[in-house]
mmJSON file of the N, C-alpha and C atoms, coordinates in Angstrom:
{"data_MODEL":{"atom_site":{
"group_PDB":["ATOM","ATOM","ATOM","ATOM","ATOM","ATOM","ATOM","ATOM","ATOM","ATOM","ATOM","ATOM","ATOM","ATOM","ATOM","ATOM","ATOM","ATOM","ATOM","ATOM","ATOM","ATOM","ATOM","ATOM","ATOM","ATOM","ATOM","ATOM","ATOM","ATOM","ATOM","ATOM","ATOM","ATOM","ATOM","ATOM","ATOM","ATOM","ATOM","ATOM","ATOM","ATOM","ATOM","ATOM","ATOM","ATOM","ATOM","ATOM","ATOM","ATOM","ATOM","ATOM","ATOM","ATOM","ATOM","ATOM","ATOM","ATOM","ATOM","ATOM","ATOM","ATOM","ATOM","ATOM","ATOM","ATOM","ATOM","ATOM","ATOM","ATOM","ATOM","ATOM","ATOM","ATOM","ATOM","ATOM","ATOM","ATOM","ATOM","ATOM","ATOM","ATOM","ATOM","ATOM","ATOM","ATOM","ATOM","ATOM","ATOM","ATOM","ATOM","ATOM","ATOM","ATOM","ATOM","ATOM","ATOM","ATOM","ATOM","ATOM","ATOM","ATOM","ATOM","ATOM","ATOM","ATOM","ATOM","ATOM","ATOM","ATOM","ATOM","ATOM","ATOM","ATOM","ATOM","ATOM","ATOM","ATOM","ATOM","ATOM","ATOM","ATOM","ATOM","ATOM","ATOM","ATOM","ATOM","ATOM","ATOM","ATOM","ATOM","ATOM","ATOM","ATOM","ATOM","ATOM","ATOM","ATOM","ATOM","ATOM","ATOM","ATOM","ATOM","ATOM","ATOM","ATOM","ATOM","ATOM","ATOM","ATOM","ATOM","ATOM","ATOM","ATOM","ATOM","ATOM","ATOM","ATOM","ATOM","ATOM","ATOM","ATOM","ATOM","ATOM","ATOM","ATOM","ATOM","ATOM","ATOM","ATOM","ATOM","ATOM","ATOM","ATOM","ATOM","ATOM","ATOM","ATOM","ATOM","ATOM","ATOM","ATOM","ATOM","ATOM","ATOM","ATOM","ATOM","ATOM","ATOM","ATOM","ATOM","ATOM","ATOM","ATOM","ATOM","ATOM","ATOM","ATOM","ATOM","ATOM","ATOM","ATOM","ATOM","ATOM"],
"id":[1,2,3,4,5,6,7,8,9,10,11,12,13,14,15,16,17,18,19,20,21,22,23,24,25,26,27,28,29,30,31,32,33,34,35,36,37,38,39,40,41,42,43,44,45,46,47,48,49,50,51,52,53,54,55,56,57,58,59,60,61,62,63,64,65,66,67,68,69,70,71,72,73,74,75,76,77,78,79,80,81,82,83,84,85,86,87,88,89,90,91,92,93,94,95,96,97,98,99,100,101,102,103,104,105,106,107,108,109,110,111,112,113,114,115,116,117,118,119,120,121,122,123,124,125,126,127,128,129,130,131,132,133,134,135,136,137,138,139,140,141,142,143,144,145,146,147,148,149,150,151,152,153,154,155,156,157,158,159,160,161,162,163,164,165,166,167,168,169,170,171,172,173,174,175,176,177,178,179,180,181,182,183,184,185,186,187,188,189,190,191,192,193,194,195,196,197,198,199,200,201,202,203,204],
"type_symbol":["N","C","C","N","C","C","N","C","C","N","C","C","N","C","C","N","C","C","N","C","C","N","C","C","N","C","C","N","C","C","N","C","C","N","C","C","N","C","C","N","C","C","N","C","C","N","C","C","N","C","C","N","C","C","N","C","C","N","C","C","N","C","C","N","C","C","N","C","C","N","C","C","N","C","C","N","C","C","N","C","C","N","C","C","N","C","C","N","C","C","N","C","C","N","C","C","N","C","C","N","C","C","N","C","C","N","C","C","N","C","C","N","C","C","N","C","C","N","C","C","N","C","C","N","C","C","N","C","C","N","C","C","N","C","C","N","C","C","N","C","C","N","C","C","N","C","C","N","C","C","N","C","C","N","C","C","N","C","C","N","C","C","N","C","C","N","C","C","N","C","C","N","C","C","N","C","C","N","C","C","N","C","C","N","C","C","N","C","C","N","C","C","N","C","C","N","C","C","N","C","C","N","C","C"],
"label_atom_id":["N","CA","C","N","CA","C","N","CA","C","N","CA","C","N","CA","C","N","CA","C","N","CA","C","N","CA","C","N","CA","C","N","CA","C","N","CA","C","N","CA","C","N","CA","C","N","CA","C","N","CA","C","N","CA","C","N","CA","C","N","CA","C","N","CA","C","N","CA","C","N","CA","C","N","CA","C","N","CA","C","N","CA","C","N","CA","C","N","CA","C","N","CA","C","N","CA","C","N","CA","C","N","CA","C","N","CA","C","N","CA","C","N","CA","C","N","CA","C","N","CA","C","N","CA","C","N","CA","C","N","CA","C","N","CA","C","N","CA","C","N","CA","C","N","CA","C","N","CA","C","N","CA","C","N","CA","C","N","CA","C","N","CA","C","N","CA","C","N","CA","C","N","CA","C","N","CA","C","N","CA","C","N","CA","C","N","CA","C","N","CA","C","N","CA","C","N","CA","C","N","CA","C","N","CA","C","N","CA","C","N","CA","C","N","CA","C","N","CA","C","N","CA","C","N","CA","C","N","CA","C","N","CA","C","N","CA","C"],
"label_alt_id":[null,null,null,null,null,null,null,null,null,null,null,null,null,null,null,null,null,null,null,null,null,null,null,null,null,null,null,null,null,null,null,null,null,null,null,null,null,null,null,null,null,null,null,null,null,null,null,null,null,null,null,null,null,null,null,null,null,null,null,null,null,null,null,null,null,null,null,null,null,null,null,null,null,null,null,null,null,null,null,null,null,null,null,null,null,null,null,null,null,null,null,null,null,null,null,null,null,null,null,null,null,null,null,null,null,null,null,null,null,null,null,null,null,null,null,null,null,null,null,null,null,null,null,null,null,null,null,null,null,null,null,null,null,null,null,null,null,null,null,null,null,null,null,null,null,null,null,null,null,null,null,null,null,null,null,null,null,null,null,null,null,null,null,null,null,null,null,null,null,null,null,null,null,null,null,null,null,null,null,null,null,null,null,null,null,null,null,null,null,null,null,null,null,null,null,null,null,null,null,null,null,null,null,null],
"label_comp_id":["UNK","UNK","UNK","UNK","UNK","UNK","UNK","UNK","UNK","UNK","UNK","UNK","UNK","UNK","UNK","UNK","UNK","UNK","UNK","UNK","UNK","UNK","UNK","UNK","UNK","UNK","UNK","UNK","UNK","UNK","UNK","UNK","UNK","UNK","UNK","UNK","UNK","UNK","UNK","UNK","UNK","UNK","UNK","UNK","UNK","UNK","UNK","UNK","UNK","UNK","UNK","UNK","UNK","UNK","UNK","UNK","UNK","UNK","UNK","UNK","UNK","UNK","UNK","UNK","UNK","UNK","UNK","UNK","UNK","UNK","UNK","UNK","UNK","UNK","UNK","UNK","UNK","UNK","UNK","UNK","UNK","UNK","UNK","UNK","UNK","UNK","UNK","UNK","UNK","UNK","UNK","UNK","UNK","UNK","UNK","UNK","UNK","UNK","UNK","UNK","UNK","UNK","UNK","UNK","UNK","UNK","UNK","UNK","UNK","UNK","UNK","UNK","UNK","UNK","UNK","UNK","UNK","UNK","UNK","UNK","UNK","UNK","UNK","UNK","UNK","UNK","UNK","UNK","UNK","UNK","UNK","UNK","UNK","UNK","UNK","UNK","UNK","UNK","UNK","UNK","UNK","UNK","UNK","UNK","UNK","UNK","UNK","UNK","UNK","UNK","UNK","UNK","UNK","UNK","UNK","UNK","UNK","UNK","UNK","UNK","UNK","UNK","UNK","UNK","UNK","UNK","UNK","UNK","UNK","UNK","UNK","UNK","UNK","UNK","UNK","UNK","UNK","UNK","UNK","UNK","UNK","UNK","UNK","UNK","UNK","UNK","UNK","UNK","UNK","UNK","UNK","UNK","UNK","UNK","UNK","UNK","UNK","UNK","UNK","UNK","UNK","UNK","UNK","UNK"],
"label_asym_id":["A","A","A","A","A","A","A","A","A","A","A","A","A","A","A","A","A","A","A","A","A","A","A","A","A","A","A","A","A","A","A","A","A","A","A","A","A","A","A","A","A","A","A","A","A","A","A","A","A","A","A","A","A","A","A","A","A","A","A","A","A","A","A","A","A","A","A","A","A","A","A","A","A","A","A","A","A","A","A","A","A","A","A","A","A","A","A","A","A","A","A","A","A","A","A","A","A","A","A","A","A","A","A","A","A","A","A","A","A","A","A","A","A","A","A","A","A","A","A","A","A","A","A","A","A","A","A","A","A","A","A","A","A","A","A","A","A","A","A","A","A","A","A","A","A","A","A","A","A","A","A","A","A","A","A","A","A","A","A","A","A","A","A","A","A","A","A","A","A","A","A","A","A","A","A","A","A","A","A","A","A","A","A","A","A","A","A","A","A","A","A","A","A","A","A","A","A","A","A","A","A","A","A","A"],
"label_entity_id":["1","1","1","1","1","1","1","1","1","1","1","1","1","1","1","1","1","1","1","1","1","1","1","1","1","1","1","1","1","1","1","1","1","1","1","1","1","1","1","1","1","1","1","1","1","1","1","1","1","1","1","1","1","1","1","1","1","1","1","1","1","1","1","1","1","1","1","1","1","1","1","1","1","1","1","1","1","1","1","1","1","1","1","1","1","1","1","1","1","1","1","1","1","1","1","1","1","1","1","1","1","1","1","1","1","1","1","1","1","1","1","1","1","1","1","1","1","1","1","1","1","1","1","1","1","1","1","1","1","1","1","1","1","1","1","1","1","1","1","1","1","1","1","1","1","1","1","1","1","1","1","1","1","1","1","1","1","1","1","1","1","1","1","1","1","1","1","1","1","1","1","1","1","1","1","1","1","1","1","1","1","1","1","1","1","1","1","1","1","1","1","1","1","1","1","1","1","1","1","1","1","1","1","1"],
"label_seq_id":[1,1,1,2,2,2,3,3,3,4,4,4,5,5,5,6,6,6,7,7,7,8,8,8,9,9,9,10,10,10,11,11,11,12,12,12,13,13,13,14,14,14,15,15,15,16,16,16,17,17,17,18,18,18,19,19,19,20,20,20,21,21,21,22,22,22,23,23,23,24,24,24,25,25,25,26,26,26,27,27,27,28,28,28,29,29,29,30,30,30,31,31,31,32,32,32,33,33,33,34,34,34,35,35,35,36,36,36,37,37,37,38,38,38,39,39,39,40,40,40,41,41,41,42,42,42,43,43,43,44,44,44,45,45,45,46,46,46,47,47,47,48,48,48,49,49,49,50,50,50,51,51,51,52,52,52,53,53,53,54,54,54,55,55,55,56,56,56,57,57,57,58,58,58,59,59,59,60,60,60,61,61,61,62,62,62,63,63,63,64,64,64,65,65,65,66,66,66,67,67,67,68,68,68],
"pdbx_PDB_ins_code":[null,null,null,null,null,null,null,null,null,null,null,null,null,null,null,null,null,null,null,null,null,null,null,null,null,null,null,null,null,null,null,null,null,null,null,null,null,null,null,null,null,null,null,null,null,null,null,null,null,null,null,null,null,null,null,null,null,null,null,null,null,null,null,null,null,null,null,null,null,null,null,null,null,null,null,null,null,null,null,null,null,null,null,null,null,null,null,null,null,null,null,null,null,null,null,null,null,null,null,null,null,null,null,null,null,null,null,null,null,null,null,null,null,null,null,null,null,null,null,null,null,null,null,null,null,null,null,null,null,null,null,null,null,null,null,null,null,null,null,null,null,null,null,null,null,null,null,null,null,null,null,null,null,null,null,null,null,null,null,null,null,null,null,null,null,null,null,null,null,null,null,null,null,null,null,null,null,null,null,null,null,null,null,null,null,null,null,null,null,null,null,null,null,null,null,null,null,null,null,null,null,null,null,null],
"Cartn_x":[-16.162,-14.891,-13.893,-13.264,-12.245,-11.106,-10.379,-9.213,-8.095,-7.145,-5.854,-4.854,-3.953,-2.548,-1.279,-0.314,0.767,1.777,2.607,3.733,5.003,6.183,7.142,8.258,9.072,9.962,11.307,12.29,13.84,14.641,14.108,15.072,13.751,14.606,13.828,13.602,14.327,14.308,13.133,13.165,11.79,10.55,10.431,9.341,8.644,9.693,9.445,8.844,8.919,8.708,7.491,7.352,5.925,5.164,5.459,4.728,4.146,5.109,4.741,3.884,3.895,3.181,1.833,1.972,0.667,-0.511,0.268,-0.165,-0.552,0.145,-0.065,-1.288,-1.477,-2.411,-3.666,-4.155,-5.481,-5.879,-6.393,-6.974,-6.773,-6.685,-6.359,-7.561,-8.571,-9.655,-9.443,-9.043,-8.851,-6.957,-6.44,-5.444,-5.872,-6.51,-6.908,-7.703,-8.631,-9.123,-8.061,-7.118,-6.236,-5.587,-4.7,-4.335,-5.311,-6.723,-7.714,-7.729,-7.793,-7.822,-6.484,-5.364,-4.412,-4.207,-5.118,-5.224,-6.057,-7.165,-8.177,-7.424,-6.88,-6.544,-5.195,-4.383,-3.349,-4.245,-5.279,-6.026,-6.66,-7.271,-7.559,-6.541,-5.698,-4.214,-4.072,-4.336,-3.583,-4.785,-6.08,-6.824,-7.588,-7.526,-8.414,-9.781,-10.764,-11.856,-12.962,-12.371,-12.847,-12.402,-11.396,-11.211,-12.031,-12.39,-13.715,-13.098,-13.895,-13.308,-13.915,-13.338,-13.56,-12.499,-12.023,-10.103,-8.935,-8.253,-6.848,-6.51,-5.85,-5.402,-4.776,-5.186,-4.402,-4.367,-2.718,-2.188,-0.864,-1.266,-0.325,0.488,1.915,2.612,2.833,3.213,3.205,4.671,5.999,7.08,7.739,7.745,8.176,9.769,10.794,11.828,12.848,13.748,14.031,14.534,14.472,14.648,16.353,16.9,18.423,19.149],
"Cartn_y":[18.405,18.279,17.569,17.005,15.689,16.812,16.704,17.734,16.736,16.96,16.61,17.275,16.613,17.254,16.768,17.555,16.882,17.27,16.312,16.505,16.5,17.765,17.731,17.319,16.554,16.265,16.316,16.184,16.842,15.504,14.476,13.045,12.101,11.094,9.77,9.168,9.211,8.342,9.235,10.318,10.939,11.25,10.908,10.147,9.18,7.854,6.748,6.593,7.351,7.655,8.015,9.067,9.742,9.08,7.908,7.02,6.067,5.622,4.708,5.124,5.898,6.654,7.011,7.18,7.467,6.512,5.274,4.025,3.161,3.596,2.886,3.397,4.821,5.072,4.539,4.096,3.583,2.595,2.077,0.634,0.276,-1.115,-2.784,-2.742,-2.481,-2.497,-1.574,-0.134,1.012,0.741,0.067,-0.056,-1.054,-2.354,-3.558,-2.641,-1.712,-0.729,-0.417,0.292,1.222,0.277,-0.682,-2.045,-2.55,-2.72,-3.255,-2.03,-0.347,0.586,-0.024,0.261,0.333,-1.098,-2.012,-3.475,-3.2,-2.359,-2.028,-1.383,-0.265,0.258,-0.071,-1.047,-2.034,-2.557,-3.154,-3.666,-3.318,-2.36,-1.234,-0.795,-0.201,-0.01,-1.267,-2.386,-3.983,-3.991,-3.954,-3.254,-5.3,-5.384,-6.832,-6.204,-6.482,-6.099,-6.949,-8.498,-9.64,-9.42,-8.518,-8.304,-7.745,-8.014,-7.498,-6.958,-6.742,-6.256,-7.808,-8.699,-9.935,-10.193,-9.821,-9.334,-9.564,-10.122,-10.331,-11.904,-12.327,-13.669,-14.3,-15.619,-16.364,-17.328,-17.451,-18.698,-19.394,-21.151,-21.55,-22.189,-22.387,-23.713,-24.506,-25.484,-26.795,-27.221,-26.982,-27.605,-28.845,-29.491,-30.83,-30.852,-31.33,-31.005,-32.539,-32.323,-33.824,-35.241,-35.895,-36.742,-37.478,-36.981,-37.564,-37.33],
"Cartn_z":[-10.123,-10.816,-9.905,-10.384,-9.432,-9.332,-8.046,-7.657,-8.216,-8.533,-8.924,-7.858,-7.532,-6.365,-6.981,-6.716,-6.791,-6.077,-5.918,-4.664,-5.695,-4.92,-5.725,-4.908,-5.189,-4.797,-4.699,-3.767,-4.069,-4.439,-4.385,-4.381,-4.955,-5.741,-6.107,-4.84,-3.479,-2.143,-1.956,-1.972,-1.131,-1.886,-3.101,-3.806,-3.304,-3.402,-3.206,-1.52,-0.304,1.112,1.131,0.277,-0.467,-0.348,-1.719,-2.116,-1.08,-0.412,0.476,1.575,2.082,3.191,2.72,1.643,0.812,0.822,0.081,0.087,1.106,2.344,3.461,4.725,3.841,4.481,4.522,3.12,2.523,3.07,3.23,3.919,2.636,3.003,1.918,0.88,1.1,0.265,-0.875,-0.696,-1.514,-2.336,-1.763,-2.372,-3.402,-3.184,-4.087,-5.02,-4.807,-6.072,-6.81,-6.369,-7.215,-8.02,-7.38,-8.282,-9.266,-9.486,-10.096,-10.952,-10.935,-11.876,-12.762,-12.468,-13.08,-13.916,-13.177,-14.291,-15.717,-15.002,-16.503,-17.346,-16.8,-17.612,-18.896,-18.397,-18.9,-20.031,-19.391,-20.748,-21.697,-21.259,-22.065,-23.323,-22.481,-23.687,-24.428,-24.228,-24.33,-25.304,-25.498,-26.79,-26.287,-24.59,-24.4,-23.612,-24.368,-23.691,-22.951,-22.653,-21.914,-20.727,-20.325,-18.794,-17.712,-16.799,-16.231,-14.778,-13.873,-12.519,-11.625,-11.834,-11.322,-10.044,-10.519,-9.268,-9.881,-9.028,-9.596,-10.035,-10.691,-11.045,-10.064,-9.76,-9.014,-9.772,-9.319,-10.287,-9.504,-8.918,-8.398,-8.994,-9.136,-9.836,-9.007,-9.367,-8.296,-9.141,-8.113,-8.835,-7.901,-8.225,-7.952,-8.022,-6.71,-7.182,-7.292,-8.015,-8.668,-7.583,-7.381,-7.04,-7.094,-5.894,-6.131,-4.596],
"occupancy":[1.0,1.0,1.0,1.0,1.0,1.0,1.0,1.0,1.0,1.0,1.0,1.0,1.0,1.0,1.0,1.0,1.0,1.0,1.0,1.0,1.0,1.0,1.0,1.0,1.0,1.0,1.0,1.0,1.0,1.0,1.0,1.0,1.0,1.0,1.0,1.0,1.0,1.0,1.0,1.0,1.0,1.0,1.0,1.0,1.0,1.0,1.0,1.0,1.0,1.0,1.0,1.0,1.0,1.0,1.0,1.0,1.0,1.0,1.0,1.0,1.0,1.0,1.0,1.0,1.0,1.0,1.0,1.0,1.0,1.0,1.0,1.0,1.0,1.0,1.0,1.0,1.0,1.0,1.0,1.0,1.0,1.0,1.0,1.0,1.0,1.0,1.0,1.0,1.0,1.0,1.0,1.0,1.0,1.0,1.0,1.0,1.0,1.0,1.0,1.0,1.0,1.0,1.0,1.0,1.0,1.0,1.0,1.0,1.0,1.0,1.0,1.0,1.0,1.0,1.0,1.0,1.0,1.0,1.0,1.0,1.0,1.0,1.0,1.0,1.0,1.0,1.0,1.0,1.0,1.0,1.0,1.0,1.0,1.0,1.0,1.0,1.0,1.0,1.0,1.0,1.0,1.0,1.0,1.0,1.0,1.0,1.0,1.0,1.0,1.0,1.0,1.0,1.0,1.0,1.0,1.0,1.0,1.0,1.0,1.0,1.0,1.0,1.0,1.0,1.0,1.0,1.0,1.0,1.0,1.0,1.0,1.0,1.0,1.0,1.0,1.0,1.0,1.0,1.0,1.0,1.0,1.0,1.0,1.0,1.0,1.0,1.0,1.0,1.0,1.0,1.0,1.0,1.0,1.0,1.0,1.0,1.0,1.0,1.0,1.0,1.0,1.0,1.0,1.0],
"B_iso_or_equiv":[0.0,0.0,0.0,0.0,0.0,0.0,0.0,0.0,0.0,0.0,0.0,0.0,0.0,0.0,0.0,0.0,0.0,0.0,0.0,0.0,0.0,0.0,0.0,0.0,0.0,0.0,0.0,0.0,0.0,0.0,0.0,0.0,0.0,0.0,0.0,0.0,0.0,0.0,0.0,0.0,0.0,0.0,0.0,0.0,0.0,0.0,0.0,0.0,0.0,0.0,0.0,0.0,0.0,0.0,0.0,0.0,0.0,0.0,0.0,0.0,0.0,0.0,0.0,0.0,0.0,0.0,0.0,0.0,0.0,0.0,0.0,0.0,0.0,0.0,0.0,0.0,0.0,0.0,0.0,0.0,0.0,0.0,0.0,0.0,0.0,0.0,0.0,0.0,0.0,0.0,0.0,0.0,0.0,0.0,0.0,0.0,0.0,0.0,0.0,0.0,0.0,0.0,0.0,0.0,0.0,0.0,0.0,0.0,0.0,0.0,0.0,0.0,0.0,0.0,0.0,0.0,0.0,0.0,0.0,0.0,0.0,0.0,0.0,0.0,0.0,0.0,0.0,0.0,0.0,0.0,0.0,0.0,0.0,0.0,0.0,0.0,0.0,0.0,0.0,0.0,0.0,0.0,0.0,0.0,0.0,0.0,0.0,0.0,0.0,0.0,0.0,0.0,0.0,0.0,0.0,0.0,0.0,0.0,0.0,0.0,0.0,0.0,0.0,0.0,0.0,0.0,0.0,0.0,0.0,0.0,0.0,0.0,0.0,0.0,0.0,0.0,0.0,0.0,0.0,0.0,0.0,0.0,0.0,0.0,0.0,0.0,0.0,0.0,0.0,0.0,0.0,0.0,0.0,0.0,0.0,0.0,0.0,0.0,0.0,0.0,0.0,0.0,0.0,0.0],
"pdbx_formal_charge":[null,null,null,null,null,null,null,null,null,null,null,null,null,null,null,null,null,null,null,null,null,null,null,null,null,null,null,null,null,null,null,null,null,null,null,null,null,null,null,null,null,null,null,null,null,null,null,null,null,null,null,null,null,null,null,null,null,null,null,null,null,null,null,null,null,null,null,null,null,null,null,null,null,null,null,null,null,null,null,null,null,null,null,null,null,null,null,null,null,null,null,null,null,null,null,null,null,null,null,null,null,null,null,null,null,null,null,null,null,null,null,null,null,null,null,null,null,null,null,null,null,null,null,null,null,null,null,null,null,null,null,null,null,null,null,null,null,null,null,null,null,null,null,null,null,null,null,null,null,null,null,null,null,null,null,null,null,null,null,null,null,null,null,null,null,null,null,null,null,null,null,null,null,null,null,null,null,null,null,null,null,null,null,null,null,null,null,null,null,null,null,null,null,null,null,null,null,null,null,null,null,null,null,null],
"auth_seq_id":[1,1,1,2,2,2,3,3,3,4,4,4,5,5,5,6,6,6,7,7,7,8,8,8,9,9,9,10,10,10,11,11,11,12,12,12,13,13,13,14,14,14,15,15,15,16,16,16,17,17,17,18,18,18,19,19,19,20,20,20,21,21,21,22,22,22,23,23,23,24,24,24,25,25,25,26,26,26,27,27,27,28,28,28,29,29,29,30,30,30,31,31,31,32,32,32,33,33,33,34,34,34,35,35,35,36,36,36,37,37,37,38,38,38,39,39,39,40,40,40,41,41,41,42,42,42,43,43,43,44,44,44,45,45,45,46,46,46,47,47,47,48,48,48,49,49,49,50,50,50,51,51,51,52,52,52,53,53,53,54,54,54,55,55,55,56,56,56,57,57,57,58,58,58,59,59,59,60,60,60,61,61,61,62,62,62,63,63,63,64,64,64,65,65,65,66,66,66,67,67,67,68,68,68],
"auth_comp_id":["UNK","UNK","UNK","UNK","UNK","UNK","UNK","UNK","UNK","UNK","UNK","UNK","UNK","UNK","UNK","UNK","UNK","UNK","UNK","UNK","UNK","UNK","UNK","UNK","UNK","UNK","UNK","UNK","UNK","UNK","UNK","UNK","UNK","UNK","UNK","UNK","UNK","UNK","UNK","UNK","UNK","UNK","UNK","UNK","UNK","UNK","UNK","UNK","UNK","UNK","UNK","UNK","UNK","UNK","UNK","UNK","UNK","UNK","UNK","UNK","UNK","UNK","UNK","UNK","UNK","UNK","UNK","UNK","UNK","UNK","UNK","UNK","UNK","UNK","UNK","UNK","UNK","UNK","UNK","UNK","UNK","UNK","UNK","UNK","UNK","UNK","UNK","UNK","UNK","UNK","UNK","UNK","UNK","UNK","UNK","UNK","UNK","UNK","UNK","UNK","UNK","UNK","UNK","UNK","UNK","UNK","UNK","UNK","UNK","UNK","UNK","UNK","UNK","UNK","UNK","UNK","UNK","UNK","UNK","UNK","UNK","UNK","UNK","UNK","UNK","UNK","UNK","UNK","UNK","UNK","UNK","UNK","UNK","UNK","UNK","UNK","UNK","UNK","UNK","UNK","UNK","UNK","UNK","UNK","UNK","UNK","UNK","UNK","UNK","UNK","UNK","UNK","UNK","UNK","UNK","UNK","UNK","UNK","UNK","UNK","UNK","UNK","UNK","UNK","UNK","UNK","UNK","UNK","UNK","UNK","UNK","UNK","UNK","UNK","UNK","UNK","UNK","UNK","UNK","UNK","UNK","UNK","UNK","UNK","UNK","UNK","UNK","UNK","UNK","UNK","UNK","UNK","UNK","UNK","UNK","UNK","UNK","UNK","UNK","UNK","UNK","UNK","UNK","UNK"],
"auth_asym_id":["A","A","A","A","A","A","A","A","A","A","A","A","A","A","A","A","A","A","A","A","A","A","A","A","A","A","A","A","A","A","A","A","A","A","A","A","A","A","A","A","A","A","A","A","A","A","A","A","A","A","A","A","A","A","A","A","A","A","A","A","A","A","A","A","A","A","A","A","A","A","A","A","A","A","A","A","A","A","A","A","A","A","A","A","A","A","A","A","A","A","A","A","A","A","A","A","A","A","A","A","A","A","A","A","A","A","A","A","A","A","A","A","A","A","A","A","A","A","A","A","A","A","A","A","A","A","A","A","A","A","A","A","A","A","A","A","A","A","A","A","A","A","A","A","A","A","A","A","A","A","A","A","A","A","A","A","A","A","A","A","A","A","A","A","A","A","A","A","A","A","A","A","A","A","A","A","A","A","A","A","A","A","A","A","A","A","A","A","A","A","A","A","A","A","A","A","A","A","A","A","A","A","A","A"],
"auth_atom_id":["N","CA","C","N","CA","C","N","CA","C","N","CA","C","N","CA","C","N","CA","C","N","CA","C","N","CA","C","N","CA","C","N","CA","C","N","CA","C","N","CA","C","N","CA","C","N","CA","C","N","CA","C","N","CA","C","N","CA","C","N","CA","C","N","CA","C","N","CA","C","N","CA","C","N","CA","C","N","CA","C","N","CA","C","N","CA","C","N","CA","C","N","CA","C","N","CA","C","N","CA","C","N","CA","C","N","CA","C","N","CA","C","N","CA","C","N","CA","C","N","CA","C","N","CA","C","N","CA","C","N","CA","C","N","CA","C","N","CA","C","N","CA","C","N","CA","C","N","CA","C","N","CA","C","N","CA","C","N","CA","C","N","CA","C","N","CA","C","N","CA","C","N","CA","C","N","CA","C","N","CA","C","N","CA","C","N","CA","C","N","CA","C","N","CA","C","N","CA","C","N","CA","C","N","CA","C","N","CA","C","N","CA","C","N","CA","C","N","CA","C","N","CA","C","N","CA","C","N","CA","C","N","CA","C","N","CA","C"],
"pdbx_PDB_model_num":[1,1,1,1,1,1,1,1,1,1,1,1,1,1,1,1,1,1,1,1,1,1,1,1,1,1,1,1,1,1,1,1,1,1,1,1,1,1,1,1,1,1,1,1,1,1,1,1,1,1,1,1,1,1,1,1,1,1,1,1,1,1,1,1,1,1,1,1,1,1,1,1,1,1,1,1,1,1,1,1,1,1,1,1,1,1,1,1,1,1,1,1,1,1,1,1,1,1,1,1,1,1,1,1,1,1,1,1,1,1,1,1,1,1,1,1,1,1,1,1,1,1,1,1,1,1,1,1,1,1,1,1,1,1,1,1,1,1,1,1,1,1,1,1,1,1,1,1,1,1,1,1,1,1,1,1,1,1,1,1,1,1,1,1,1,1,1,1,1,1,1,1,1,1,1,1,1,1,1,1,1,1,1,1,1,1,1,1,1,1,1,1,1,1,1,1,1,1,1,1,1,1,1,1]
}}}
């Protein structure tokens, strides 16, 4: 059975400290998971089922700026 925790907090600032400390603990790999859960699951809700665990989108623009 998967444990569930939760932290209670006295301030939105000490949430957010929480959070971060939390997050910063994980190595880069386990954070790029959690970001990649919370993508499926967007899509999921979003009712798109062509989304795969391929990664994240990269997308460059190239802006050109005017000439003067």
């Amino acid at each position: 059975m998967k444990k569930i925790w939760i932290h209670k907090a006295r301030s939105f600032r000490e949430a957010e400290q929480f959070d971060d400390c939390y997050y910063m603990a994980k190595s880069p790999s386990e954070r790029l998971s959690d970001i990649q859960l919370c993508r499926e699951l967007y899509f999921q809700l979003k009712g798109r089922k062509y989304e795969s665990r391929k990664g994240l989108r990269r997308v460059i623009r190239i802006i050109q700026q005017a000439q003067g």
